[in-house]
C-alpha positions as a Python dict, from the first residue, in 0.01 Angstrom:
ca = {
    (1, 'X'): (0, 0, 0),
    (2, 'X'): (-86, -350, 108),
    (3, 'X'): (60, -279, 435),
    (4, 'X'): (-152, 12, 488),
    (5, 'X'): (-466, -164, 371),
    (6, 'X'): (-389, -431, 635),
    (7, 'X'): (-370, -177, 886),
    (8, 'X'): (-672, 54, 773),
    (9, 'X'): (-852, -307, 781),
    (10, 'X'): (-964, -200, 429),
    (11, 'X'): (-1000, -509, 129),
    (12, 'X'): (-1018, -459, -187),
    (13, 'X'): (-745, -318, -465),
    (14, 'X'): (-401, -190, -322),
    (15, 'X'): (-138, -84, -593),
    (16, 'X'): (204, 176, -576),
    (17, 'X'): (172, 414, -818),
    (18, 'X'): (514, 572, -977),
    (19, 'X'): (533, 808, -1213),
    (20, 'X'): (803, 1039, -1098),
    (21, 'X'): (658, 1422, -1028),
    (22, 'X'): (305, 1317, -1159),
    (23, 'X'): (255, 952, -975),
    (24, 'X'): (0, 1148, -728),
    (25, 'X'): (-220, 1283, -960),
    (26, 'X'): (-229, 956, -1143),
    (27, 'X'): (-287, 810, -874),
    (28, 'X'): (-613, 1018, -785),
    (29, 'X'): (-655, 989, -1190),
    (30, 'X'): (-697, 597, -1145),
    (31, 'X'): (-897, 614, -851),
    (32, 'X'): (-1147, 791, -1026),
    (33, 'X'): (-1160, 574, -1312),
    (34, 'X'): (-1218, 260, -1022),
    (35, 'X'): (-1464, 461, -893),
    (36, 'X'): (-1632, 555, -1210),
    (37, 'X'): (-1618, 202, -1361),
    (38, 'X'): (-1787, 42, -1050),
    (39, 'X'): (-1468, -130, -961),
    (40, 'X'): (-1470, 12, -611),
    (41, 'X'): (-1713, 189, -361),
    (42, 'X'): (-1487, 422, -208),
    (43, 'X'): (-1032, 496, -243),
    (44, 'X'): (-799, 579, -69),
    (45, 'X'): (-583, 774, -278),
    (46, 'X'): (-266, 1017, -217),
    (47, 'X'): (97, 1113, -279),
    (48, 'X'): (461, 1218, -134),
    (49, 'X'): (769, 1312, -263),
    (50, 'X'): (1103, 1169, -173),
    (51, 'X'): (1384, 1343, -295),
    (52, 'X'): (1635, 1114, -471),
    (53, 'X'): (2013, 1157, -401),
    (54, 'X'): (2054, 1067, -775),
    (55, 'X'): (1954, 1262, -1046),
    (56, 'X'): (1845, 1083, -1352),
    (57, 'X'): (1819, 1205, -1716),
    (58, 'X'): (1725, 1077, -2001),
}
C-alpha cells in the first residue's frame, strides 16, 4: 500500500489488510472507522482476490 500511496502522492496511513475471503470488507470496515474517528479526511480503500495454489485448513 505504501507503494501505491507514493505513487497516488497521497500521505497519511497506508496498511495491507488480510483476512482471507473477508480482508476487503474489513478493509472498507476500518476505513470507516478512520473516517469516523477523525483519523483521516478521505481513504482509499479496496480489495482482490488471488487464488492460492495451496489450500489451507484448519
Amino acid at each position: 500500500m505504501r507503494r501505491l500511496a507514493a505513487v497516488l502522492g497521497l500521505d497519511g496511513p497506508a496498511v495491507t489488510v488480510a483476512a482471507a475471503c473477508g480482508s476487503s470488507g474489513y478493509a472498507l470496515a476500518v476505513a470507516r472507522a478512520w473516517l469516523d474517528a477523525g483519523r483521516v479526511d478521505a481513504c482509499v480503500a479496496g480489495g482482490c482476490d488471488v487464488l492460492s495454489p495451496t489450500t489451507i485448513a484448519a
